[in-house]
N, CA, C and O atoms as CSV, one atom per row, in Angstrom:
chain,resi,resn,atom,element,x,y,z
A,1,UNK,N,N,0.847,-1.179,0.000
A,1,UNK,CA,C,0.000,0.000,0.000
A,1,UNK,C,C,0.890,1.239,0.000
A,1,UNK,O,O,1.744,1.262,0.886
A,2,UNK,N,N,0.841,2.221,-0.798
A,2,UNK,CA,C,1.422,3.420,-1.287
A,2,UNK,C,C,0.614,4.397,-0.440
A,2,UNK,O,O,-0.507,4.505,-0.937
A,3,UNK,N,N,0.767,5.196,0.719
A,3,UNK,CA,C,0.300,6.485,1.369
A,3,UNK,C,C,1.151,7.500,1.154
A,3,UNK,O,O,2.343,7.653,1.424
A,4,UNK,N,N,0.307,8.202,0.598
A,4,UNK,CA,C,1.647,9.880,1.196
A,4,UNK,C,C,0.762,10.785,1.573
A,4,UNK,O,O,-0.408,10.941,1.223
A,5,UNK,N,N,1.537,11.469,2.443
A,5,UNK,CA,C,1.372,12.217,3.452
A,5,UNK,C,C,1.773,13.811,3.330
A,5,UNK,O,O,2.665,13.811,2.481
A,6,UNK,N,N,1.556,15.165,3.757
A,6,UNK,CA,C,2.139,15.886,3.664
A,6,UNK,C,C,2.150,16.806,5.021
A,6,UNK,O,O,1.298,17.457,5.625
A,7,UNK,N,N,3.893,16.462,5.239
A,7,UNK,CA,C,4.465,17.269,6.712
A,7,UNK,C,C,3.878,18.811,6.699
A,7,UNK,O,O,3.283,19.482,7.542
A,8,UNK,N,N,4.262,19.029,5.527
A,8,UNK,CA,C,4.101,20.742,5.518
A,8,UNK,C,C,1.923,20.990,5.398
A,8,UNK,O,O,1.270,22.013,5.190
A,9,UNK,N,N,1.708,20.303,5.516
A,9,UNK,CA,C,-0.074,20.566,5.400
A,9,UNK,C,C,-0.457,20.988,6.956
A,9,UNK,O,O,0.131,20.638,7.979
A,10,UNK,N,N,-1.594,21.825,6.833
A,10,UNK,CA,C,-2.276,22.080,8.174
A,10,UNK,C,C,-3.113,21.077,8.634
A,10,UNK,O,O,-3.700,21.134,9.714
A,11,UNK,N,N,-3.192,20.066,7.763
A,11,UNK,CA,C,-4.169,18.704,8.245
A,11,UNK,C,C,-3.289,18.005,8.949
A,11,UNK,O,O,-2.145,17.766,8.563
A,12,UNK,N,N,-3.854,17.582,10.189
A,12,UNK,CA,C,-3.006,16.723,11.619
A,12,UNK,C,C,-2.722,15.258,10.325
A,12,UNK,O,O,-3.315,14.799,9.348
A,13,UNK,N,N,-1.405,14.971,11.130
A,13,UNK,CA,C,-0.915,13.808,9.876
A,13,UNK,C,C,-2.149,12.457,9.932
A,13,UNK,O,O,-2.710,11.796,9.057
A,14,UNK,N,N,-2.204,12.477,11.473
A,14,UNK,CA,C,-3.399,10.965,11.356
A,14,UNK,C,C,-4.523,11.377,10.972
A,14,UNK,O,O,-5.460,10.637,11.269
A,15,UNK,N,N,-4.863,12.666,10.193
A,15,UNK,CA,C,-6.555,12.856,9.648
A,15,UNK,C,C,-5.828,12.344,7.987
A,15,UNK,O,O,-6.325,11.516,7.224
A,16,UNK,N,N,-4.839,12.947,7.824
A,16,UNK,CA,C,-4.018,12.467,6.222
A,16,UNK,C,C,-4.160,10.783,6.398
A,16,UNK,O,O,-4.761,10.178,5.509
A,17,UNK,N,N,-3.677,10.131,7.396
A,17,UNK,CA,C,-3.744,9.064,7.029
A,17,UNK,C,C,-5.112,8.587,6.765
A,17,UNK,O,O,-5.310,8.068,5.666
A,18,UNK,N,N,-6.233,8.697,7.727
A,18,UNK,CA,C,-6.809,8.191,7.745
A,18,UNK,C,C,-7.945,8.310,6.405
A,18,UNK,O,O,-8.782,7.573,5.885
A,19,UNK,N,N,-7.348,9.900,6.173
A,19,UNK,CA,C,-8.117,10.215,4.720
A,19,UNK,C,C,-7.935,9.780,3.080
A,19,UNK,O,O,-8.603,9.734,2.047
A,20,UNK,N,N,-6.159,9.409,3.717
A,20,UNK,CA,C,-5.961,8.514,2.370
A,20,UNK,C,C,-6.481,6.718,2.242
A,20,UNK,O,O,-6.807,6.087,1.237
A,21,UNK,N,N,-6.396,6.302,3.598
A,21,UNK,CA,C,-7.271,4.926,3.730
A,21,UNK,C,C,-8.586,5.063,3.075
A,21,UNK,O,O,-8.909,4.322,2.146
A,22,UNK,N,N,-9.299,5.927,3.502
A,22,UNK,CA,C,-10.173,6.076,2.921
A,22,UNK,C,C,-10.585,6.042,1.407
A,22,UNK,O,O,-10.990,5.093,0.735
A,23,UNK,N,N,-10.447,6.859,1.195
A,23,UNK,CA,C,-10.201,7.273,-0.477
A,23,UNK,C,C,-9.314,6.496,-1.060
A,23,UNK,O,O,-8.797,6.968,-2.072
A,24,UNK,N,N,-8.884,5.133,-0.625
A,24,UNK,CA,C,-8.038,3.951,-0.957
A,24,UNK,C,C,-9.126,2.700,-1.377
A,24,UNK,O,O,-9.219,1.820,-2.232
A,25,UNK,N,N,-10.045,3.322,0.048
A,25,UNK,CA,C,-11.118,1.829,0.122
A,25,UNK,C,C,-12.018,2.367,-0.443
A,25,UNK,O,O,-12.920,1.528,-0.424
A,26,UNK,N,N,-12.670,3.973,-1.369
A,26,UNK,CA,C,-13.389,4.338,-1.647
A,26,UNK,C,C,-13.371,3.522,-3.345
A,26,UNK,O,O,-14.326,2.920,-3.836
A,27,UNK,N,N,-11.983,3.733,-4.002
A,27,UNK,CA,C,-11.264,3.548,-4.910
A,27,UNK,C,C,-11.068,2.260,-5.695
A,27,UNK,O,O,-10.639,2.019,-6.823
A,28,UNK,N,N,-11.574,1.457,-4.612
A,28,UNK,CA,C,-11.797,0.068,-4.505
A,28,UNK,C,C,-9.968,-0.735,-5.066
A,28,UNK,O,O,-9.733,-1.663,-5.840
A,29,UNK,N,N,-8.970,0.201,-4.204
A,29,UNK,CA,C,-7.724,-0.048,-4.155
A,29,UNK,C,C,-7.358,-1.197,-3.208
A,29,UNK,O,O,-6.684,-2.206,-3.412
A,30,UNK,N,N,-8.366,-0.499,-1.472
A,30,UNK,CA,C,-8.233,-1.445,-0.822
A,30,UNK,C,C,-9.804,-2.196,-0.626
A,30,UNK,O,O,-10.860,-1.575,-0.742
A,31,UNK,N,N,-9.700,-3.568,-0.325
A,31,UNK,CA,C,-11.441,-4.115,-0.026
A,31,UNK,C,C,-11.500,-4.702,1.369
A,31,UNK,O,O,-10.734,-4.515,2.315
A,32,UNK,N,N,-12.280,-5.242,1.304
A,32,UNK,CA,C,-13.052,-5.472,2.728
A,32,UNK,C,C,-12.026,-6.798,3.198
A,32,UNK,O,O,-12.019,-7.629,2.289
A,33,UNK,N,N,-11.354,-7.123,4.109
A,33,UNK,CA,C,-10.601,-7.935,4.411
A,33,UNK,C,C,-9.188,-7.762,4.156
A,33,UNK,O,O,-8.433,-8.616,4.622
A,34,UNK,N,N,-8.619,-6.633,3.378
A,34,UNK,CA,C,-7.536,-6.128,3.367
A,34,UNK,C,C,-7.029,-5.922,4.580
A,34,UNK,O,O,-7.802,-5.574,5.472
A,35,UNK,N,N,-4.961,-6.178,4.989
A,35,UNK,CA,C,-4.857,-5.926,6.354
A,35,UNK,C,C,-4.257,-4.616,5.933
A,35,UNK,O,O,-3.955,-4.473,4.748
A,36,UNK,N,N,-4.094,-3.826,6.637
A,36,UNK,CA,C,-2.788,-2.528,6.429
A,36,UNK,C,C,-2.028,-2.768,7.361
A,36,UNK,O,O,-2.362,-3.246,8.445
A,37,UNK,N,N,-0.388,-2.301,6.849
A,37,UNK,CA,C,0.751,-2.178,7.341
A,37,UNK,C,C,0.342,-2.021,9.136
A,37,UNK,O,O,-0.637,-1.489,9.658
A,38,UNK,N,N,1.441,-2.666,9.716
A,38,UNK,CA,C,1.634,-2.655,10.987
A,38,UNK,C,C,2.191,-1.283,11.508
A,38,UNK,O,O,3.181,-0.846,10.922
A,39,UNK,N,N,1.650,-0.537,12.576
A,39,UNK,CA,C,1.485,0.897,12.454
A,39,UNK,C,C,3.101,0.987,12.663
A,39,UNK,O,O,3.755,1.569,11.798
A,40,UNK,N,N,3.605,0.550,13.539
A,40,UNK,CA,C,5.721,0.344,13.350
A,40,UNK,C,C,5.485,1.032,11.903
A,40,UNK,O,O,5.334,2.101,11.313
A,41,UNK,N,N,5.550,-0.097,11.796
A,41,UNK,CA,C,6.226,0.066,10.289
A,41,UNK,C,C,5.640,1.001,9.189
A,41,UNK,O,O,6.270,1.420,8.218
A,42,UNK,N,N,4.511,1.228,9.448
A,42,UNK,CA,C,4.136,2.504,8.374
A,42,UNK,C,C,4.966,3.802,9.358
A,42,UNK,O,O,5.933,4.503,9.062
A,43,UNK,N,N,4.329,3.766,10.311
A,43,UNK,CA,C,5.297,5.097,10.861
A,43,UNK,C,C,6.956,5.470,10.222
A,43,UNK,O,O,7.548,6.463,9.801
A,44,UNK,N,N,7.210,4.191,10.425
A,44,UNK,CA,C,9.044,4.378,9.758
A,44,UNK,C,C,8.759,4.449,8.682
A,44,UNK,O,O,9.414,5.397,8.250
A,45,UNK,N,N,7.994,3.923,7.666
A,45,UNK,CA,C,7.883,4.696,6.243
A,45,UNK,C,C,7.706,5.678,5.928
A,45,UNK,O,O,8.151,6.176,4.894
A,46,UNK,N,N,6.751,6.410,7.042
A,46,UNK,CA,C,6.264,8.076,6.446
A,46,UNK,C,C,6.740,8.813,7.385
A,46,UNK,O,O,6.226,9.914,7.581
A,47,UNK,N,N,7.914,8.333,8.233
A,47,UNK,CA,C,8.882,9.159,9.018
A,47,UNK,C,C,8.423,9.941,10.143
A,47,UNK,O,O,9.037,10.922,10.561
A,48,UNK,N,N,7.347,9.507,10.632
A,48,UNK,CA,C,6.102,9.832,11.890
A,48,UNK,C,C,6.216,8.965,13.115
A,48,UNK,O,O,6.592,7.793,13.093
A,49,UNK,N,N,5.869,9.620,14.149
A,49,UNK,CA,C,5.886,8.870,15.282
A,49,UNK,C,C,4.294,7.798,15.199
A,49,UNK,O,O,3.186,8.138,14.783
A,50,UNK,N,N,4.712,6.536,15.731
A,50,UNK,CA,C,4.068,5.491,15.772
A,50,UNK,C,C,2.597,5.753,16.651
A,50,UNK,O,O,1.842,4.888,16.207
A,51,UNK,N,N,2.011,6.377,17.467
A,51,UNK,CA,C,1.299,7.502,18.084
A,51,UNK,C,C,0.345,7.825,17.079
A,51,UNK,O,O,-0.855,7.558,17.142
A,52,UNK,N,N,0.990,8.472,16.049
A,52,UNK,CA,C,0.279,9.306,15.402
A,52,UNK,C,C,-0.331,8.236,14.009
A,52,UNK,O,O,-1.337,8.617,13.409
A,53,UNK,N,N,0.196,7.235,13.689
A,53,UNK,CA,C,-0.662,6.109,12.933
A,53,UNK,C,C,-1.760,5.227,13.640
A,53,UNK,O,O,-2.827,4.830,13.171
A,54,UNK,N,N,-1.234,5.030,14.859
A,54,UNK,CA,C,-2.450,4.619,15.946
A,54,UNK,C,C,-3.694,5.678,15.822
A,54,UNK,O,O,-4.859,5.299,15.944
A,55,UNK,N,N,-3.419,6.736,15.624
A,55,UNK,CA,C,-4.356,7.675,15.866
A,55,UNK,C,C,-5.567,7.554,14.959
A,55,UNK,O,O,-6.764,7.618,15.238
A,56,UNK,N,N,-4.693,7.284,13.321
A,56,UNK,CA,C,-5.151,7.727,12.381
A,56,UNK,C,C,-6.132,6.013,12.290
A,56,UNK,O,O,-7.348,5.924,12.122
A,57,UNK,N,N,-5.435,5.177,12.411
A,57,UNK,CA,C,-5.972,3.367,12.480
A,57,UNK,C,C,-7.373,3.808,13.559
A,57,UNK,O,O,-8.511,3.493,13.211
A,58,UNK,N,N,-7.152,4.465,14.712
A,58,UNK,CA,C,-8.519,4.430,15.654
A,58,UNK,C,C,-9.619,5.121,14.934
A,58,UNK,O,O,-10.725,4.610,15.113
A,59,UNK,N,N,-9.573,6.166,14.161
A,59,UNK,CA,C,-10.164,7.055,13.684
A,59,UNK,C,C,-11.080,5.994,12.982
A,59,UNK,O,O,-12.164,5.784,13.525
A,60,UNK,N,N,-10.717,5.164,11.617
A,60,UNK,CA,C,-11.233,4.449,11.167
A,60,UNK,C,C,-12.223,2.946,11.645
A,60,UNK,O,O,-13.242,2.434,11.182
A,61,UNK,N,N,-11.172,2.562,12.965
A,61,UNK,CA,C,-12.269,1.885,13.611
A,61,UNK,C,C,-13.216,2.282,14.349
A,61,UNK,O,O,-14.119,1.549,14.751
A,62,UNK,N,N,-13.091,3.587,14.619
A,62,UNK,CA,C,-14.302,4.404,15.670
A,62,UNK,C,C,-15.619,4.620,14.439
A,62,UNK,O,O,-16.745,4.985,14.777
A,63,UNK,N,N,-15.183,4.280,12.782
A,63,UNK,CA,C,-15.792,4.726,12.040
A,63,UNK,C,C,-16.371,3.758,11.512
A,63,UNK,O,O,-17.144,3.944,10.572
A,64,UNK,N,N,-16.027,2.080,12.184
A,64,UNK,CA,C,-16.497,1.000,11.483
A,64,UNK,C,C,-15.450,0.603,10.069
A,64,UNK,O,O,-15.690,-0.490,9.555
A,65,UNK,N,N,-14.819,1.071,9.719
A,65,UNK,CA,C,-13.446,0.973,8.458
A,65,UNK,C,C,-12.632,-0.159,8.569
A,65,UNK,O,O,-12.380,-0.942,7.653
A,66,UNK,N,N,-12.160,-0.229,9.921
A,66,UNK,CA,C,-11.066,-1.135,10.022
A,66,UNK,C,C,-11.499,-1.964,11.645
A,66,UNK,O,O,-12.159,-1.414,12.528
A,67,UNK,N,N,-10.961,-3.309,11.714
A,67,UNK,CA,C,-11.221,-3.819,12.869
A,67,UNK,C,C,-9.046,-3.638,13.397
A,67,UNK,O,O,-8.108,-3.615,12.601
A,68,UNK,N,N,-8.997,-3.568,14.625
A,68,UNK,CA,C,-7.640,-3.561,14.947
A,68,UNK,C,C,-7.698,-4.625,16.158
A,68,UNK,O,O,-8.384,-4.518,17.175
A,69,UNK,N,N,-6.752,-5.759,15.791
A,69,UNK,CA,C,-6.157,-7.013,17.146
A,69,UNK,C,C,-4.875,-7.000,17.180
A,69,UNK,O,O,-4.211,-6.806,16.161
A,70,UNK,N,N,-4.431,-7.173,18.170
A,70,UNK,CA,C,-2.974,-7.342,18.180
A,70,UNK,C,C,-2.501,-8.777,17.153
A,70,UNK,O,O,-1.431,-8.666,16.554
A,71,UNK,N,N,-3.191,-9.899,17.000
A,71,UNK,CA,C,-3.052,-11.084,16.263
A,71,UNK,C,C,-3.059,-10.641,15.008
A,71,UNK,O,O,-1.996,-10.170,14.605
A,72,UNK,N,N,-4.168,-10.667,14.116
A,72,UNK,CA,C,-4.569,-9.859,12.783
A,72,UNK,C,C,-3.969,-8.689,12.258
A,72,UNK,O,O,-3.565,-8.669,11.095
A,73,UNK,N,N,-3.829,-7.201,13.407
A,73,UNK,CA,C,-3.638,-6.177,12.968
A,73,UNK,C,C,-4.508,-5.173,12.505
A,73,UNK,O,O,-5.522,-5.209,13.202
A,74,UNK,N,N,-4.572,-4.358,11.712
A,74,UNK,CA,C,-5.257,-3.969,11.217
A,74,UNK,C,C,-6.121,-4.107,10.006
A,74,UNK,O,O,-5.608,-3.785,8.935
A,75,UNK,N,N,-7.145,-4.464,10.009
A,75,UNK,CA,C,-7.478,-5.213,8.737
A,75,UNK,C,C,-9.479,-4.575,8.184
A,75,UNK,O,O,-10.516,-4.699,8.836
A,76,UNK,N,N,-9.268,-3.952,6.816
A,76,UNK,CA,C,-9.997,-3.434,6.272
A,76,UNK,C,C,-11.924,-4.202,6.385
A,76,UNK,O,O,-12.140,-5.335,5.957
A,77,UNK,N,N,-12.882,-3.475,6.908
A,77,UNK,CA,C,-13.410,-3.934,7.492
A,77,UNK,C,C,-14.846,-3.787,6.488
A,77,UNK,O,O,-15.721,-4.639,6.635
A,78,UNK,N,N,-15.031,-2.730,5.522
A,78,UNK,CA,C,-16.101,-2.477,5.356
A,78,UNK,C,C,-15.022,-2.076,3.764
A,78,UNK,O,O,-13.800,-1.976,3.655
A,79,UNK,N,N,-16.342,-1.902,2.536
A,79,UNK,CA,C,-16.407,-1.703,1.279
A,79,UNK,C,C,-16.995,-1.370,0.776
A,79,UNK,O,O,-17.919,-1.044,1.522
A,80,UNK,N,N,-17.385,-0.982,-0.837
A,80,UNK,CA,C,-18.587,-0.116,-1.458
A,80,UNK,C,C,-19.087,-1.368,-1.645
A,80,UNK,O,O,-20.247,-1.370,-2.056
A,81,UNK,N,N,-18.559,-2.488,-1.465
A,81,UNK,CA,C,-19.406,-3.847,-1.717
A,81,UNK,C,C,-20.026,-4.525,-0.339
A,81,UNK,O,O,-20.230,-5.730,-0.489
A,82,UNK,N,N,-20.267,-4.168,0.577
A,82,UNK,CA,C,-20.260,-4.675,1.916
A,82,UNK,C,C,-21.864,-4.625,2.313
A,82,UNK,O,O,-22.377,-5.209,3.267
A,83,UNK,N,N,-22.402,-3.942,1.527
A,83,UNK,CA,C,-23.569,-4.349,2.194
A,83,UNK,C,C,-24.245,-2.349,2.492
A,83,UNK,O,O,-23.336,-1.562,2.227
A,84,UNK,N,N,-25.250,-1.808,2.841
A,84,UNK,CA,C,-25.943,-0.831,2.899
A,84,UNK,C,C,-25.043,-0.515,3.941
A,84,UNK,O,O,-24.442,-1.491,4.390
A,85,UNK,N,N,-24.717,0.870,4.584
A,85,UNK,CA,C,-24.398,0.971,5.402
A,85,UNK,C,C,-24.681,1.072,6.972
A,85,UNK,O,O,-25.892,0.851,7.000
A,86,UNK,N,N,-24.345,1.241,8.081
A,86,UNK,CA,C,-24.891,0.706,9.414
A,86,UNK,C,C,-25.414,1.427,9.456
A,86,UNK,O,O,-25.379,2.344,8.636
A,87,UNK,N,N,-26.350,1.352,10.687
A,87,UNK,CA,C,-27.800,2.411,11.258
A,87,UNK,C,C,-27.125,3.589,11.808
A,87,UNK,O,O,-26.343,3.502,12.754
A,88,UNK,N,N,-27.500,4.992,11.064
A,88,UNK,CA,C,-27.490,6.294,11.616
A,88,UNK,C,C,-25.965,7.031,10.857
A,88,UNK,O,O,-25.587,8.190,11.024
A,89,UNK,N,N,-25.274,5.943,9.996
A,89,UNK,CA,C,-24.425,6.249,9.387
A,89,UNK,C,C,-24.777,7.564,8.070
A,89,UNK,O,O,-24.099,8.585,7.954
A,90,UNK,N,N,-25.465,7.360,7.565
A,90,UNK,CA,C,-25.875,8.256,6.396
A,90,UNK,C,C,-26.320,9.614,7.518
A,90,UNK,O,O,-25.589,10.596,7.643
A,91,UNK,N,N,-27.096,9.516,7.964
A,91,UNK,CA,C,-27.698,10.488,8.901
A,91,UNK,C,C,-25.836,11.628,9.146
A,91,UNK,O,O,-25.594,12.717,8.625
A,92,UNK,N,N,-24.981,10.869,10.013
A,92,UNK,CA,C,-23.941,11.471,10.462
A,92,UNK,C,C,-23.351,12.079,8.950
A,92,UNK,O,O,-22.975,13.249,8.895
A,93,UNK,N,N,-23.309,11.285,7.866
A,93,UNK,CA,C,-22.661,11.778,6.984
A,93,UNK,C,C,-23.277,12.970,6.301
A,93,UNK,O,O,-22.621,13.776,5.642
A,94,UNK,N,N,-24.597,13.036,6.501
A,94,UNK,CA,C,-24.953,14.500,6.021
A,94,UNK,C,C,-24.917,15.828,6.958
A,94,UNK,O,O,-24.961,17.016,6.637
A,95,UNK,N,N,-24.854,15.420,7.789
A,95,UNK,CA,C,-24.444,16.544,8.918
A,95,UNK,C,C,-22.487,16.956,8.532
A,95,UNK,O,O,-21.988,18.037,8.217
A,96,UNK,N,N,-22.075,16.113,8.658
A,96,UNK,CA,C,-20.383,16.230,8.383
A,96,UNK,C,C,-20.241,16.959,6.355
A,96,UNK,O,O,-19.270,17.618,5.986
A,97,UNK,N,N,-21.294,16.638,5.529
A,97,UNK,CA,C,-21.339,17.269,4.374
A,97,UNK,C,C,-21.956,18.785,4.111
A,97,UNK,O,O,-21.680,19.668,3.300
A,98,UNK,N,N,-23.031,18.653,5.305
A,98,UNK,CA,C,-23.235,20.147,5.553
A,98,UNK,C,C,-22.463,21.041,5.776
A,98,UNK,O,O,-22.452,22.169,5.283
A,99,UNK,N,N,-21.841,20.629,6.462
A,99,UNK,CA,C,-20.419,21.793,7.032
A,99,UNK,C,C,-19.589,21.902,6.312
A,99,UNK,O,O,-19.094,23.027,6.237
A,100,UNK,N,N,-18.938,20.640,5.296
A,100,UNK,CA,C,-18.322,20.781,4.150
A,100,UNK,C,C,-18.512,21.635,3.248
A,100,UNK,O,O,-17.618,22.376,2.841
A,101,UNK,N,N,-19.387,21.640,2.933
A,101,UNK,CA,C,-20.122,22.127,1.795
A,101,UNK,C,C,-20.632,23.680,2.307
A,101,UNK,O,O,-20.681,24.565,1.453
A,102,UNK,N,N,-20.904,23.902,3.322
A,102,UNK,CA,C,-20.980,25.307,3.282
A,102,UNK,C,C,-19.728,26.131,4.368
A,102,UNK,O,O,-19.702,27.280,4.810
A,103,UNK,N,N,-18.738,24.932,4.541
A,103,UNK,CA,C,-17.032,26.031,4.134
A,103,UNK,C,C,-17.125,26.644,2.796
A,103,UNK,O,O,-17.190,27.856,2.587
A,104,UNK,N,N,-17.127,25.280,1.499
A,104,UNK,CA,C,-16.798,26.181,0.405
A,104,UNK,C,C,-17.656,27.597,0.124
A,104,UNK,O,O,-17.139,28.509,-0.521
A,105,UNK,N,N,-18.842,27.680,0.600
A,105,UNK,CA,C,-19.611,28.170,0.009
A,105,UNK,C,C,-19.462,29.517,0.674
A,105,UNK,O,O,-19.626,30.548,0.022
A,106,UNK,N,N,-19.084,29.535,2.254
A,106,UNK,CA,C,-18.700,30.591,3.254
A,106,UNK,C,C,-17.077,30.737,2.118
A,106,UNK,O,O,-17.475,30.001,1.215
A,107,UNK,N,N,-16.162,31.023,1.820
A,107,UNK,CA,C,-15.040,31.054,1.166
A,107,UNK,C,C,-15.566,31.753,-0.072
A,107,UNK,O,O,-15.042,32.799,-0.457
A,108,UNK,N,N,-16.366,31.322,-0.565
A,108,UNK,CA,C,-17.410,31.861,-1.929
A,108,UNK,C,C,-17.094,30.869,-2.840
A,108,UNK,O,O,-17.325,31.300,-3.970
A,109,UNK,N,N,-16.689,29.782,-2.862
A,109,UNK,CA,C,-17.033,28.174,-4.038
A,109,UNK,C,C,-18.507,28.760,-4.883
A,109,UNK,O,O,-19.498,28.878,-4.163
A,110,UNK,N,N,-18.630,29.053,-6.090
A,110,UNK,CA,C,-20.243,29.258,-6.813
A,110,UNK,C,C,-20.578,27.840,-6.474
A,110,UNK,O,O,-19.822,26.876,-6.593
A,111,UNK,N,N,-22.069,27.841,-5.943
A,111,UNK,CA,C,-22.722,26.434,-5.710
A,111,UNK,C,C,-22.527,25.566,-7.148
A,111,UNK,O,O,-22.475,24.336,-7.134
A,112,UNK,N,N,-22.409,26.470,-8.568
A,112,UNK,CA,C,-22.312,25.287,-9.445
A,112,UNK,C,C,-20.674,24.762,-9.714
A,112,UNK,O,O,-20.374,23.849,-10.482
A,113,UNK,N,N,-19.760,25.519,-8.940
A,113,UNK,CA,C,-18.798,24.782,-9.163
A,113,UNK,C,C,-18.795,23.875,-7.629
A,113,UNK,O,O,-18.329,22.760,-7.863
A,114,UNK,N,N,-19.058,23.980,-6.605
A,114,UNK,CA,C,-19.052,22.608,-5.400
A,114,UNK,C,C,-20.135,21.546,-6.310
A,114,UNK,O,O,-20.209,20.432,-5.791
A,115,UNK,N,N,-20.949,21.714,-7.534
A,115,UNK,CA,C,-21.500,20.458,-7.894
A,115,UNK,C,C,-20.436,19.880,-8.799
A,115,UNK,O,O,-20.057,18.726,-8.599
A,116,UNK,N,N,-20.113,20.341,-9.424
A,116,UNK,CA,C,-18.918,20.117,-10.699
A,116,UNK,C,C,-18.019,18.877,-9.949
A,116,UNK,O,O,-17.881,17.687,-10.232
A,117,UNK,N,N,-17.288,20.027,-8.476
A,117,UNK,CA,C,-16.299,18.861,-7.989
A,117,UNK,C,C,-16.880,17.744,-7.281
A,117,UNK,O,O,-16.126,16.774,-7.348
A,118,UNK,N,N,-17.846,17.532,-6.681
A,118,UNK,CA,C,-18.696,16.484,-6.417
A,118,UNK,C,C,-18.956,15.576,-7.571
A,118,UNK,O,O,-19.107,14.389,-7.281
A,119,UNK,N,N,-19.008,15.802,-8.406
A,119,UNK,CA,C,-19.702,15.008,-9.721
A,119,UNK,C,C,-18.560,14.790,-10.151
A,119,UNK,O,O,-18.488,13.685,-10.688
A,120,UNK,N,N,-17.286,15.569,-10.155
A,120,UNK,CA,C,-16.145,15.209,-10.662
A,120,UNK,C,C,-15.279,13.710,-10.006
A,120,UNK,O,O,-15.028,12.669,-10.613
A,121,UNK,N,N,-14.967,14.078,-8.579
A,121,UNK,CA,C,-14.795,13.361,-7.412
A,121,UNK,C,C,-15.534,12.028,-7.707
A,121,UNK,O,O,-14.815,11.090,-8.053
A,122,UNK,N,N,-16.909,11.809,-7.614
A,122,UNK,CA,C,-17.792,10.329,-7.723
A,122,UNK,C,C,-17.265,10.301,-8.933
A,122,UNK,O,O,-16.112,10.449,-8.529
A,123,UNK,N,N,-17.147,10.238,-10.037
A,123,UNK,CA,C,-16.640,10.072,-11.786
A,123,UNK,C,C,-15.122,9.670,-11.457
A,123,UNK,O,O,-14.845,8.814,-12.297
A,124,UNK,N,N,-14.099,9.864,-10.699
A,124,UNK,CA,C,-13.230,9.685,-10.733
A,124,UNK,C,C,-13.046,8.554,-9.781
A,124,UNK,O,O,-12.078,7.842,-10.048
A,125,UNK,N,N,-13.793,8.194,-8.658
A,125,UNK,CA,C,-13.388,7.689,-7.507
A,125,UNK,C,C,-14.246,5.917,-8.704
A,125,UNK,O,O,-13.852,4.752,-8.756
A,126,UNK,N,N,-15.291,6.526,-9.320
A,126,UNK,CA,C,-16.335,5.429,-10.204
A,126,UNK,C,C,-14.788,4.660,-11.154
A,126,UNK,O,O,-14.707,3.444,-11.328
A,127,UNK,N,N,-13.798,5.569,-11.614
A,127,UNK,CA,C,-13.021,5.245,-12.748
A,127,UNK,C,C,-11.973,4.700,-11.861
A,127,UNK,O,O,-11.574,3.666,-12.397
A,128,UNK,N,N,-11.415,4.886,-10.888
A,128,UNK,CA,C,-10.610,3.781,-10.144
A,128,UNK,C,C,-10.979,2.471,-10.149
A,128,UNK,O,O,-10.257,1.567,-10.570
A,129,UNK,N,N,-12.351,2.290,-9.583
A,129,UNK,CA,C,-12.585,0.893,-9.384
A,129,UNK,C,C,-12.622,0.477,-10.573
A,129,UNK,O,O,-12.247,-0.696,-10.557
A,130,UNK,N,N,-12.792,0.699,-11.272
A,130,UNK,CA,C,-12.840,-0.305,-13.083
A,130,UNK,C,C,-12.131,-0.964,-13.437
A,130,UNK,O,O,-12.279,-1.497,-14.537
């Protein structure tokens, strides 16, 4: 698995990680039963304290993403193939898109360009998995 990260960004590194997992398993790069790197060892890859990949690994299991055992590890838990998603999940995700969506719009994003990159984004994330 290929992550990168960026030191110099104002995004805390374990929201990067956890945002590139994401958009990994969105991508259908990674699937449901996938393990990821042992947080050691990704840490020494992306030159981060081991702390801060724990962080980013909890994030995702607090989110249902990943299950974490000390036996197994970390291992990819959910997929665009997995089934509808859990109860109250959609609910949270439109509250967390609200606020998204009207940063850009507080910034001044024209509402028809936040549709553009939305429509762009699903079209692209659609052309990974293929």
């Amino acid at each position: 698995m290929i992550l990168s990260i960026d030191h110099t960004s104002d995004v805390p590194l374990y929201q990067q990680i956890r945002d590139r997992i994401v958009e990994s398993i969105a991508a259908g790069e990674l699937r449901q039963g996938a393990p990821l790197p042992a947080t050691r060892a990704l840490a020494t890859d992306l030159g981060i304290n081991f702390h801060t990949v724990n962080k980013g690994y909890d994030a995702l299991r607090s989110e249902g993403l990943l299950r974490l055992t000390r036996r197994s590890g970390a291992v990819v838990t959910r997929d665009q193939h997995s089934g509808p998603p859990h109860d109250g999940y959609v609910d949270h995700w439109d509250k967390r898109a609200r606020t998204l969506l009207a940063e850009a719009l507080a910034h001044g994003v024209p509402p028809t360009e936040v549709i553009a990159r939305c429509q762009h984004i699903i079209t692209a994330t659609q052309g990974a998995r293929s």
